[in-house]
N, CA, C and O atoms as a GROMACS GRO file, in nm:
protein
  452
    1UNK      N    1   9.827  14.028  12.716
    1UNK     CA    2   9.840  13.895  12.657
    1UNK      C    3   9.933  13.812  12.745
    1UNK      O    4  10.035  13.796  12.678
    2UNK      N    5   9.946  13.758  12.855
    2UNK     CA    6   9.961  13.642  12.947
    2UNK      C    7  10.016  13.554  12.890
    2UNK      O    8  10.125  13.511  12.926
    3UNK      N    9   9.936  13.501  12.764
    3UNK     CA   10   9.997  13.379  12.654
    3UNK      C   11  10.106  13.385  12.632
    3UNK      O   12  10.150  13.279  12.588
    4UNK      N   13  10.202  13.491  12.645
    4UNK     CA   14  10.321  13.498  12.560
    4UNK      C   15  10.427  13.455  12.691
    4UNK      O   16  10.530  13.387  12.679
    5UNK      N   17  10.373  13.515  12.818
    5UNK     CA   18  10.491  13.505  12.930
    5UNK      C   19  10.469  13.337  12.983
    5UNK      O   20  10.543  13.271  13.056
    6UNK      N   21  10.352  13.299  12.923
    6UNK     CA   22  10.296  13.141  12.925
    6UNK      C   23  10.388  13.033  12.804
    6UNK      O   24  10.415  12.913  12.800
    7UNK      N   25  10.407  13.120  12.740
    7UNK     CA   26  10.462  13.029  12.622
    7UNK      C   27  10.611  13.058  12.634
    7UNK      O   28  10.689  13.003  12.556
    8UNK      N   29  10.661  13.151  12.738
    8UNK     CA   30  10.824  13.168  12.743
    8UNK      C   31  10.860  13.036  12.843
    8UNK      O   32  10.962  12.967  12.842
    9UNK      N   33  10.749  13.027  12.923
    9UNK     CA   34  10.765  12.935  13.033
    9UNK      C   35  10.760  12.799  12.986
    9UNK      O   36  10.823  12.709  13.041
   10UNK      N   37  10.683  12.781  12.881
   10UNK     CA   38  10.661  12.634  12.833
   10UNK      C   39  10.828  12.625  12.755
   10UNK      O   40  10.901  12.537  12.801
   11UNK      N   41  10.861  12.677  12.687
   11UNK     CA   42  10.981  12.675  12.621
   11UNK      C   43  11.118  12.651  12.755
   11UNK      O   44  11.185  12.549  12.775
   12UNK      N   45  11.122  12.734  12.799
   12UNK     CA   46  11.188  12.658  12.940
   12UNK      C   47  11.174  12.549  13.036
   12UNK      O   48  11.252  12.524  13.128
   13UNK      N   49  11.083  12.495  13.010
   13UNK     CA   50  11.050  12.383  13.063
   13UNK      C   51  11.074  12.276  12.963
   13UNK      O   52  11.114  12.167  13.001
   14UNK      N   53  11.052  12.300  12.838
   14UNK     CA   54  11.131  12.220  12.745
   14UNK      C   55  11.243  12.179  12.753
   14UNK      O   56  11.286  12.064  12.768
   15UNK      N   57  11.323  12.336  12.740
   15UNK     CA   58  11.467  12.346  12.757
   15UNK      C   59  11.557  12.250  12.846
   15UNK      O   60  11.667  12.197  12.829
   16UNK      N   61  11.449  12.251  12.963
   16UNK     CA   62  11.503  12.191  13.070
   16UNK      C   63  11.486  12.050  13.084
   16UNK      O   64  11.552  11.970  13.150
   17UNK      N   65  11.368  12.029  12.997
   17UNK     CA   66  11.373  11.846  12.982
   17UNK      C   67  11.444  11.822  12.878
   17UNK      O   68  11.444  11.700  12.870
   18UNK      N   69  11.507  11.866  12.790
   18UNK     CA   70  11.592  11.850  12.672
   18UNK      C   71  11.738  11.851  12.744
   18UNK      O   72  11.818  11.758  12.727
   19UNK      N   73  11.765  11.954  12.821
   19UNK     CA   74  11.904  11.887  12.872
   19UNK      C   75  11.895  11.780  12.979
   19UNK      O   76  12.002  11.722  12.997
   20UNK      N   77  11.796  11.740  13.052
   20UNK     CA   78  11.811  11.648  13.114
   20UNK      C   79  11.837  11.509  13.021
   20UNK      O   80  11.929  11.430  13.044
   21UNK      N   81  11.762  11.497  12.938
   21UNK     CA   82  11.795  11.364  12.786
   21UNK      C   83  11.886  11.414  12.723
   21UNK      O   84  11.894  11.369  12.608
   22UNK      N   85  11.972  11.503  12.756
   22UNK     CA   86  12.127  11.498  12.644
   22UNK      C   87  12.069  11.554  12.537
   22UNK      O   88  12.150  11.546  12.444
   23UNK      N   89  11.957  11.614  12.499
   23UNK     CA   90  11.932  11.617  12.358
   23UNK      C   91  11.968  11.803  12.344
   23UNK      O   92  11.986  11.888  12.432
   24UNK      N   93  11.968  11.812  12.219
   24UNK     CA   94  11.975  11.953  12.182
   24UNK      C   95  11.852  12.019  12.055
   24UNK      O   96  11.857  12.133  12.009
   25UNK      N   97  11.764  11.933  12.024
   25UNK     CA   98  11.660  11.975  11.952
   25UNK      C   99  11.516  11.881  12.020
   25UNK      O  100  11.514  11.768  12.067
   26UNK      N  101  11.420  11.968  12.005
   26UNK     CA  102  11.273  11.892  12.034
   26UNK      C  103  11.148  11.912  11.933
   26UNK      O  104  11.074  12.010  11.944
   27UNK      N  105  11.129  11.800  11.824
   27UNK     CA  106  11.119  11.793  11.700
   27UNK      C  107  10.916  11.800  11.781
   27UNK      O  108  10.827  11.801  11.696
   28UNK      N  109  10.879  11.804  11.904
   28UNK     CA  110  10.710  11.759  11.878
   28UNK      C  111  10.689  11.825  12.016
   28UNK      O  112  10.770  11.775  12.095
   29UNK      N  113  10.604  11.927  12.080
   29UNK     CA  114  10.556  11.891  12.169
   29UNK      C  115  10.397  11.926  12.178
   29UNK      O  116  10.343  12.007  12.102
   30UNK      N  117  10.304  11.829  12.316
   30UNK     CA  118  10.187  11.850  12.284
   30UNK      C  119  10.121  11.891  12.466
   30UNK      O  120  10.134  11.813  12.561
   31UNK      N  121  10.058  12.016  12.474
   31UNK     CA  122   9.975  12.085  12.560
   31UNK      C  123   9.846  12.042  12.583
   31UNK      O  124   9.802  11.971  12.493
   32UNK      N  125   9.766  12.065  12.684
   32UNK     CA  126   9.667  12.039  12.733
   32UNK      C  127   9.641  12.176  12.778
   32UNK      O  128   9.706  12.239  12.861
   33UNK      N  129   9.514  12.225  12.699
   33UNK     CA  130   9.488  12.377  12.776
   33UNK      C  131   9.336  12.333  12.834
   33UNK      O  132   9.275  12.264  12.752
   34UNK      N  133   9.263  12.361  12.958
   34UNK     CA  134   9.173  12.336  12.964
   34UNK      C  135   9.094  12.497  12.930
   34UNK      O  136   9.135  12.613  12.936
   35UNK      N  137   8.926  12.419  12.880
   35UNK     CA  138   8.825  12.542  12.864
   35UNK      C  139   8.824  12.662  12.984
   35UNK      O  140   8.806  12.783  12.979
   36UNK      N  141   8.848  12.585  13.074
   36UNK     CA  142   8.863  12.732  13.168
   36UNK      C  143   8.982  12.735  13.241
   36UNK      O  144   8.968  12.726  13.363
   37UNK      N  145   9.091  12.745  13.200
   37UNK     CA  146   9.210  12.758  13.175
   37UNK      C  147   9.230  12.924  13.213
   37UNK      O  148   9.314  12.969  13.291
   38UNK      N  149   9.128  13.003  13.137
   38UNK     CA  150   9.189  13.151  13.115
   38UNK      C  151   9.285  13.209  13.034
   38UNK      O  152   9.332  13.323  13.021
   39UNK      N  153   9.315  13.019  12.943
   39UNK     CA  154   9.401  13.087  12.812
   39UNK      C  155   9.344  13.012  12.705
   39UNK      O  156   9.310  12.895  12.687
   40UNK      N  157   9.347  13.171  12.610
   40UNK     CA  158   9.319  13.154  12.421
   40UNK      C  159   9.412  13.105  12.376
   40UNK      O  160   9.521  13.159  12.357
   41UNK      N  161   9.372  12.964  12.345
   41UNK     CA  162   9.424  12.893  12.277
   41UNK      C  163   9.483  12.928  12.115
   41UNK      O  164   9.580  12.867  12.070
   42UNK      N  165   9.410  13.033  12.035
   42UNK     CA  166   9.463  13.127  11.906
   42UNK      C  167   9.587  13.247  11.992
   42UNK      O  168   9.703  13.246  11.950
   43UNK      N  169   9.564  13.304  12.062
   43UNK     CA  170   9.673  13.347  12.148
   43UNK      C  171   9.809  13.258  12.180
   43UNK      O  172   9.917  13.287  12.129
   44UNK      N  173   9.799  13.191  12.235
   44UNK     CA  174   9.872  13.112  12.259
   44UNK      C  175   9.972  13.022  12.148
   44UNK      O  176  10.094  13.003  12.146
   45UNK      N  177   9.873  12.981  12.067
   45UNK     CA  178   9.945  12.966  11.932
   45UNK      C  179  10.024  13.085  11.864
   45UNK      O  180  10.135  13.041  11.836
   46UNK      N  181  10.015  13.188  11.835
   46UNK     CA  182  10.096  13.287  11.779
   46UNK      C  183  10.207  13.315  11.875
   46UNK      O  184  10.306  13.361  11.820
   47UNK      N  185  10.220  13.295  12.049
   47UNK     CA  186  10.254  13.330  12.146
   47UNK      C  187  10.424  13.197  12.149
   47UNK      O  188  10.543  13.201  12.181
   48UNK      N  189  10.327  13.102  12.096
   48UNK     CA  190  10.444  12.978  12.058
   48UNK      C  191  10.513  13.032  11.907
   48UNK      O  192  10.635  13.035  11.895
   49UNK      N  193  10.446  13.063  11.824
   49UNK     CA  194  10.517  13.072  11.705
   49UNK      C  195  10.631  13.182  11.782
   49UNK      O  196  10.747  13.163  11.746
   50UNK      N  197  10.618  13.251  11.845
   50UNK     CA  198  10.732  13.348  11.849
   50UNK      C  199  10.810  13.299  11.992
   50UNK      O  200  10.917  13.359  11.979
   51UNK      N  201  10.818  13.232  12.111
   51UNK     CA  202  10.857  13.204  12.179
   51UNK      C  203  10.941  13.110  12.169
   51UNK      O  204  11.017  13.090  12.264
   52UNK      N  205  10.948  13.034  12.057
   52UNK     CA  206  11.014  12.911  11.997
   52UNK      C  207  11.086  12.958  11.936
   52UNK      O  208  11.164  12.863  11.936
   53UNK      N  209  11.155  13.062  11.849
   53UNK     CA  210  11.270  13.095  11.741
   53UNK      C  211  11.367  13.041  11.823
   53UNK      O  212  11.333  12.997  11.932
   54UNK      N  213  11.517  13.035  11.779
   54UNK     CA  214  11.601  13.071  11.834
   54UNK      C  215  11.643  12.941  11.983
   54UNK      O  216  11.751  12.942  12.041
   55UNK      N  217  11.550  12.862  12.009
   55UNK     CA  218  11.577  12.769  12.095
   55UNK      C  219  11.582  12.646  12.058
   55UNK      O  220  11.619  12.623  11.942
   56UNK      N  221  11.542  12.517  12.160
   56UNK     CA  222  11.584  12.374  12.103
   56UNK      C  223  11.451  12.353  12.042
   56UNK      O  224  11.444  12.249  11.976
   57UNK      N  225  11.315  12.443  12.050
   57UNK     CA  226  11.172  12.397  11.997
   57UNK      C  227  11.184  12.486  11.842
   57UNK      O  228  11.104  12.470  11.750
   58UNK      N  229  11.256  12.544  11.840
   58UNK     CA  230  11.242  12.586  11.667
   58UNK      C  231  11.207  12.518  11.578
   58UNK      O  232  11.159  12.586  11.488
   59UNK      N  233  11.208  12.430  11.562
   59UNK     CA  234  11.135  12.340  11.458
   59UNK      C  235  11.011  12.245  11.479
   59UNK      O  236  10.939  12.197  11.392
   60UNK      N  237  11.003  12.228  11.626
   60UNK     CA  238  10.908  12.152  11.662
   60UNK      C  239  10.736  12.203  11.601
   60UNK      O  240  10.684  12.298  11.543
   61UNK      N  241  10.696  12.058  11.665
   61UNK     CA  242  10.581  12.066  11.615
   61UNK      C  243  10.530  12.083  11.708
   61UNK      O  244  10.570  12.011  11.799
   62UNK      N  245  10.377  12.220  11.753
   62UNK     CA  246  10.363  12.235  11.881
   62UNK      C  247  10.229  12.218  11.844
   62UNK      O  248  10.170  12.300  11.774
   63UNK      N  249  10.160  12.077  11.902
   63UNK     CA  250  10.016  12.065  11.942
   63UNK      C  251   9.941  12.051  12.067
   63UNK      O  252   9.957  11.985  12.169
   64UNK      N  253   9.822  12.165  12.011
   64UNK     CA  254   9.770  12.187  12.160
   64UNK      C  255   9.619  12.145  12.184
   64UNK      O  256   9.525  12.186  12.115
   65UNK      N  257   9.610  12.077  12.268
   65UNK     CA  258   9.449  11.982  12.306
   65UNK      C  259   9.353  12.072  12.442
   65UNK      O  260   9.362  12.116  12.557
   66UNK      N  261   9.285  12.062  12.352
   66UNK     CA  262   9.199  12.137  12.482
   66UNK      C  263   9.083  12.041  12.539
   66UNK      O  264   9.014  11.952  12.488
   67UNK      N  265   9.093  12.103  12.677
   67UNK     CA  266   9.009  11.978  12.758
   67UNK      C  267   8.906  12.055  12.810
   67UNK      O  268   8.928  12.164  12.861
   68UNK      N  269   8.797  12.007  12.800
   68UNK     CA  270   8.633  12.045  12.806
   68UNK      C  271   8.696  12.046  12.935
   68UNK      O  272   8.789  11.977  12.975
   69UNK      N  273   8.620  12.148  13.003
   69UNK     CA  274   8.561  12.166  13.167
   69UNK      C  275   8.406  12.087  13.229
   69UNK      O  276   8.287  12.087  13.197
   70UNK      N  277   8.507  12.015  13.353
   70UNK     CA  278   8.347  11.934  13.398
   70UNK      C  279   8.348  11.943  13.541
   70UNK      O  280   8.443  11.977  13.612
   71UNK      N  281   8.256  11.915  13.570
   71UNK     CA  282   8.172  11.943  13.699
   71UNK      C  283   8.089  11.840  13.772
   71UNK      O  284   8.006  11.767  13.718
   72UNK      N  285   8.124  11.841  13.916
   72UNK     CA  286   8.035  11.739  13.960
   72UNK      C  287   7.936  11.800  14.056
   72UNK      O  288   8.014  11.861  14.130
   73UNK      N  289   7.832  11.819  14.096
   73UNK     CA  290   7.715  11.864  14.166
   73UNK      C  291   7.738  11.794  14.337
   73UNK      O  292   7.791  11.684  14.353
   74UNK      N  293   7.707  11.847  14.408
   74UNK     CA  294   7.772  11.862  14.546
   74UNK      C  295   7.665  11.791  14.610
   74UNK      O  296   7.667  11.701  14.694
   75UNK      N  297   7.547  11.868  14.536
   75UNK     CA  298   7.416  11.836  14.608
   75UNK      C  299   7.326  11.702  14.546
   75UNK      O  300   7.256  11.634  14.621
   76UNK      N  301   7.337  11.678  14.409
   76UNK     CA  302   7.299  11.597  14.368
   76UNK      C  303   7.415  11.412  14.273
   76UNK      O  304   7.394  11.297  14.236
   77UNK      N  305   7.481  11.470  14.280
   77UNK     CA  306   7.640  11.407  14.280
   77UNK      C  307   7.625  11.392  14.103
   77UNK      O  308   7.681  11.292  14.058
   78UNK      N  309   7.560  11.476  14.007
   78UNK     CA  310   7.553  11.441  13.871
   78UNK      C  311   7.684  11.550  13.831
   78UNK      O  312   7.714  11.664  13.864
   79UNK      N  313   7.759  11.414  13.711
   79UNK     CA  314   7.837  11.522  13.662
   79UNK      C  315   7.802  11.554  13.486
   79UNK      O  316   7.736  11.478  13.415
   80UNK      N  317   7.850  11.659  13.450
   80UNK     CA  318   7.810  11.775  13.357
   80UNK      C  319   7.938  11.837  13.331
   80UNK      O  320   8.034  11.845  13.408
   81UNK      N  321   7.923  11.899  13.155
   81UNK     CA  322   7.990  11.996  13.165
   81UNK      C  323   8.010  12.125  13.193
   81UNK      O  324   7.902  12.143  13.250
   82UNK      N  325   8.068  12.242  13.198
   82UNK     CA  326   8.061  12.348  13.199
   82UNK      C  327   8.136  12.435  13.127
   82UNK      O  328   8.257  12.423  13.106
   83UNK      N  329   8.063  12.528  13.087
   83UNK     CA  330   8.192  12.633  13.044
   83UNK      C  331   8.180  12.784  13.080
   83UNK      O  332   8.225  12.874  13.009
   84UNK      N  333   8.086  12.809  13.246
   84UNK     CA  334   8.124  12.867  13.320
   84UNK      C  335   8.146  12.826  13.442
   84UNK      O  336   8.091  12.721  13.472
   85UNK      N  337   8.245  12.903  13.563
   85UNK     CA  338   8.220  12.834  13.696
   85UNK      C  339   8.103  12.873  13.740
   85UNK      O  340   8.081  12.810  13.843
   86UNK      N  341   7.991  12.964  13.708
   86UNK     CA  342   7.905  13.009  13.751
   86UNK      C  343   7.744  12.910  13.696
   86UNK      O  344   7.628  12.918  13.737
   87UNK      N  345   7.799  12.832  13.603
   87UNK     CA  346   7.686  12.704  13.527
   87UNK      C  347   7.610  12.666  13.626
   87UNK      O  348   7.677  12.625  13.721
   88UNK      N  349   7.486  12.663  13.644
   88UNK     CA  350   7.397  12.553  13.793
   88UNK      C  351   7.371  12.354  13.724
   88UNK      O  352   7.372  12.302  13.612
   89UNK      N  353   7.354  12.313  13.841
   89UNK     CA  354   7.362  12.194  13.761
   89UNK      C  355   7.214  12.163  13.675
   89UNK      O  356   7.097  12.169  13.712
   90UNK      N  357   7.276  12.129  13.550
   90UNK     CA  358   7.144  12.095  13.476
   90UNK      C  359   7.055  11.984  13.510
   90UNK      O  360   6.942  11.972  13.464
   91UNK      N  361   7.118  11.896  13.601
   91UNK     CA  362   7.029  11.775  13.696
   91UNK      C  363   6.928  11.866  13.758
   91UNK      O  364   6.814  11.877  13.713
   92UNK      N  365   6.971  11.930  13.861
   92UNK     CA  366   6.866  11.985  13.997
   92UNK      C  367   6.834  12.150  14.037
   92UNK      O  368   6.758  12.206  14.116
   93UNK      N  369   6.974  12.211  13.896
   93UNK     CA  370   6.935  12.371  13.933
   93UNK      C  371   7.035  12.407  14.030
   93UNK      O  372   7.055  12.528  14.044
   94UNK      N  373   7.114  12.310  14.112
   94UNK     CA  374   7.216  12.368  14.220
   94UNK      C  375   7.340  12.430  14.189
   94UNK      O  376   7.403  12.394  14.090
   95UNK      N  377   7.376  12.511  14.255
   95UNK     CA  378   7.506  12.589  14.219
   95UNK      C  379   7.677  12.527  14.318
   95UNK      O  380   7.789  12.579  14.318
   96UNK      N  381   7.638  12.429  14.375
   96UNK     CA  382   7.707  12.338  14.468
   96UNK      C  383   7.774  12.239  14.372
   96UNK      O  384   7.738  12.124  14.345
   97UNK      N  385   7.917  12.333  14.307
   97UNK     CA  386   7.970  12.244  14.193
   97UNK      C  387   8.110  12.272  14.192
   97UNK      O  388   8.158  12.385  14.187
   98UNK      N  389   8.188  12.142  14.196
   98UNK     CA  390   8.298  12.096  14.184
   98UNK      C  391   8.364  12.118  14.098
   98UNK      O  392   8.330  12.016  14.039
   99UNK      N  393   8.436  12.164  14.030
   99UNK     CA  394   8.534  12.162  13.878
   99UNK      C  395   8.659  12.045  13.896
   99UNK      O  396   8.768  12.071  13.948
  100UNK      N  397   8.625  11.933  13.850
  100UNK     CA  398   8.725  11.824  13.840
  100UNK      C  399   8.837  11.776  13.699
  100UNK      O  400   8.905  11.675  13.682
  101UNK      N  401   8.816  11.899  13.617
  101UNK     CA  402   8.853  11.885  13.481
  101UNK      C  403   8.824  12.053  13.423
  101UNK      O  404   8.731  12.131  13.446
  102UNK      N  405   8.952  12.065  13.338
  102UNK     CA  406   8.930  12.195  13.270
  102UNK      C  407   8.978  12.314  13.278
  102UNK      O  408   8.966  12.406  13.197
  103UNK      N  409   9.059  12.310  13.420
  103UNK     CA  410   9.156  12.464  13.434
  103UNK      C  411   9.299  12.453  13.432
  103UNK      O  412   9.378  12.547  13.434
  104UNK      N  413   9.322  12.341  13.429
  104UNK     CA  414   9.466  12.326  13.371
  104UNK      C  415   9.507  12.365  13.262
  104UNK      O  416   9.428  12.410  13.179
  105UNK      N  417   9.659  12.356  13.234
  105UNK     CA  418   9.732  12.391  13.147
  105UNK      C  419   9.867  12.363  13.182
  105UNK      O  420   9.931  12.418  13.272
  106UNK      N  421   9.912  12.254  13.088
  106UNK     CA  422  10.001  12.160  13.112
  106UNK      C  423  10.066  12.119  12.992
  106UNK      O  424  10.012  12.129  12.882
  107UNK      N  425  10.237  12.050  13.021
  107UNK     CA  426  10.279  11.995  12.929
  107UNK      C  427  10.269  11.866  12.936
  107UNK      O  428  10.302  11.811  13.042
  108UNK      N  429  10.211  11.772  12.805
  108UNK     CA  430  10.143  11.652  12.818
  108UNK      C  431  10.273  11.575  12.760
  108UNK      O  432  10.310  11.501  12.852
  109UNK      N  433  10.335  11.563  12.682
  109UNK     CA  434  10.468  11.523  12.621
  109UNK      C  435  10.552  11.612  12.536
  109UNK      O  436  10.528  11.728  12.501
  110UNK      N  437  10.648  11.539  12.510
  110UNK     CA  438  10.742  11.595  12.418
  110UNK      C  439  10.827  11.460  12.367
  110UNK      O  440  10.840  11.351  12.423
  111UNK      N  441  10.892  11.523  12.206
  111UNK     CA  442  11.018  11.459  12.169
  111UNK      C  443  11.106  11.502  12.165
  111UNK      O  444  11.110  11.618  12.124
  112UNK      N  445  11.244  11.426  12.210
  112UNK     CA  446  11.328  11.475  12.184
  112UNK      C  447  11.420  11.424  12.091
  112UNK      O  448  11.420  11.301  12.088
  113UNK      N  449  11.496  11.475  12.017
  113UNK     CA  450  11.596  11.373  11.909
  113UNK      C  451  11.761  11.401  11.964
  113UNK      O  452  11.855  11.344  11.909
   0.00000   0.00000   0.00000
C-alpha cells in the first residue's frame, strides 16, 4: 500500500506550507489524483484518515478530485480519453498516443487558519 507513504508526504508538505503562513492548523485541503495516477483513491482515503492524527491536518477536511486520463493521437491528432496507456485511438485504431492529463497527483490547495 504506497498510499500511506503518499499520504505521509502530503501531510508534510502541508506542514510545510502551514509554517511558511505562520499558521498552526489546516482546517481544508483538496488533491487531484489522476485515473492513471497508480493510486486508489479508497486507499488513499483511509491512508489520510490515519496520516493526519496528531498534526496541523487533524481536523481538516481532506478532498480528493480525480482527473480522467486523456490522450492525444500522434498520428491522427484526435484527442480521447483513456483509462489504459495501452487504449488505441478510437478515431483511426493507432497506438501513437500522448497522455496529456491523468497521471498526476498533486496538491491543488489548502486552508490555513
Amino acid at each position: 500500500m504506497h498510499e500511506l507513504s503518499i499520504a505521509y508526504s502530503i501531510v508534510e508538505i502541508v506542514k510545510n506550507e502551514a509554517e511558511k503562513a505562520n499558521s498552526i492548523k489546516v482546517s481544508e485541503i483538496e488533491l487531484v489524483v489522476g485515473t492513471l495516477s497508480g493510486i486508489e483513491v479508497e486507499a488513499l482515503e483511509f491512508a489520510m484518515e490515519v496520516s493526519i492524527k496528531n498534526s496541523v491536518m487533524e481536523d481538516a477536511k481532506v478532498k480528493i478530485i480525480q482527473k480522467e486520463a486523456m490522450a492525444v493521437c500522434k498520428k491522427c491528432n484526435f484527442d480521447f480519453a483513456i483509462t489504459s496507456l495501452f487504449d488505441p485511438c478510437p478515431e483511426c485504431g493507432g497506438f501513437e498516443n500522448e497522455v496529456y492529463q491523468g497521471q498526476e497527483m498533486l496538491v491543488k490547495s489548502l486552508v490555513v487558519e
